[in-house]
N, C-alpha and C positions, 0 to 999 in steps of 0.2 A: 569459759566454763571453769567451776571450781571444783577441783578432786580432793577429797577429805582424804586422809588416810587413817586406819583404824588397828592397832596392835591385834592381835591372837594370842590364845594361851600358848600355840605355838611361834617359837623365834623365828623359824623360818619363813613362816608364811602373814600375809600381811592384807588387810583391805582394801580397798580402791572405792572409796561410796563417790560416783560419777552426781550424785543430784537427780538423776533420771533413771528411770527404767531400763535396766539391761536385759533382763528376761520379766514375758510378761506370764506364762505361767514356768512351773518346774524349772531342774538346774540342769548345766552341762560340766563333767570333769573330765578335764585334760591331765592326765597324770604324765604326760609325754609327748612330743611334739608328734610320733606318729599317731599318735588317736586323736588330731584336730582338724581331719580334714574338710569337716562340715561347720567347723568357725572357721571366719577370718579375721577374727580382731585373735584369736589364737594362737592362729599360724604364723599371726606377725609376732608377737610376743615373745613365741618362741626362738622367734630370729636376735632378741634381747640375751646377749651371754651373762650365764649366770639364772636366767628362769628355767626352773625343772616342773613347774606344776601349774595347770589355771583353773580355776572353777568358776563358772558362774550362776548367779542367782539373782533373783526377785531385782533388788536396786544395787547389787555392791557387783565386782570381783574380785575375787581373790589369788595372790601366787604365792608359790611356794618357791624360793630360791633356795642355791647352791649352798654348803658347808664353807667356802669359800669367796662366795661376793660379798658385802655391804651394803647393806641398804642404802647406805650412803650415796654411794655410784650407783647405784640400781634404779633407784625410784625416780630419778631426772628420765632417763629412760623407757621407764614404765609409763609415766606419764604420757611423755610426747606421745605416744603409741596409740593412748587409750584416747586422747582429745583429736589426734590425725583420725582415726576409725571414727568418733563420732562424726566429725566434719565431712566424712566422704560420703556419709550417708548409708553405708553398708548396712547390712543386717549381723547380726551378732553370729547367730549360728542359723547355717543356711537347711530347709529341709529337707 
């Protein structure tokens, strides 16, 4: 699997375009690890230090990091995350 990643007007927060369908209709915002408990590719994410925000939509998701991580460090992270959840076969956000 290949993950694009995509800039935002915002510096904090960053794309993730997976190639496939994360949600197939409307979005889900996690602005905090306590409102994720109906994702699990969320919940994991948030166990990522340094992720404060996730949203998802149609084909990408999106996060919002800390004032103090790099994307640098972050995105090796982020990754593993997002290609482990595909591969378990989980559903993105459960109903």
């Amino acid at each position: 699997m290949f993950i694009q990643t995509q800039d935002t007007p915002n510096p904090a927060t960053l794309k993730f375009i997976p190639g496939v369908p994360v949600m197939s209709s409307g979005t889900a915002d996690y602005p905090a690890a306590d409102s994720a408990a109906n994702s699990p590719l969320a919940r994991r994410l948030f166990q990522v230090e340094g992720v404060n925000g996730v949203f998802l939509v149609g084909d990408f998701v999106s996060f919002t990091k800390d004032d103090t991580t790099d994307w640098f460090a972050l995105k090796p992270s982020i990754l593993a995350v997002i290609m482990e959840h595909f591969a378990s076969g989980m559903p993105f956000v459960e109903a």
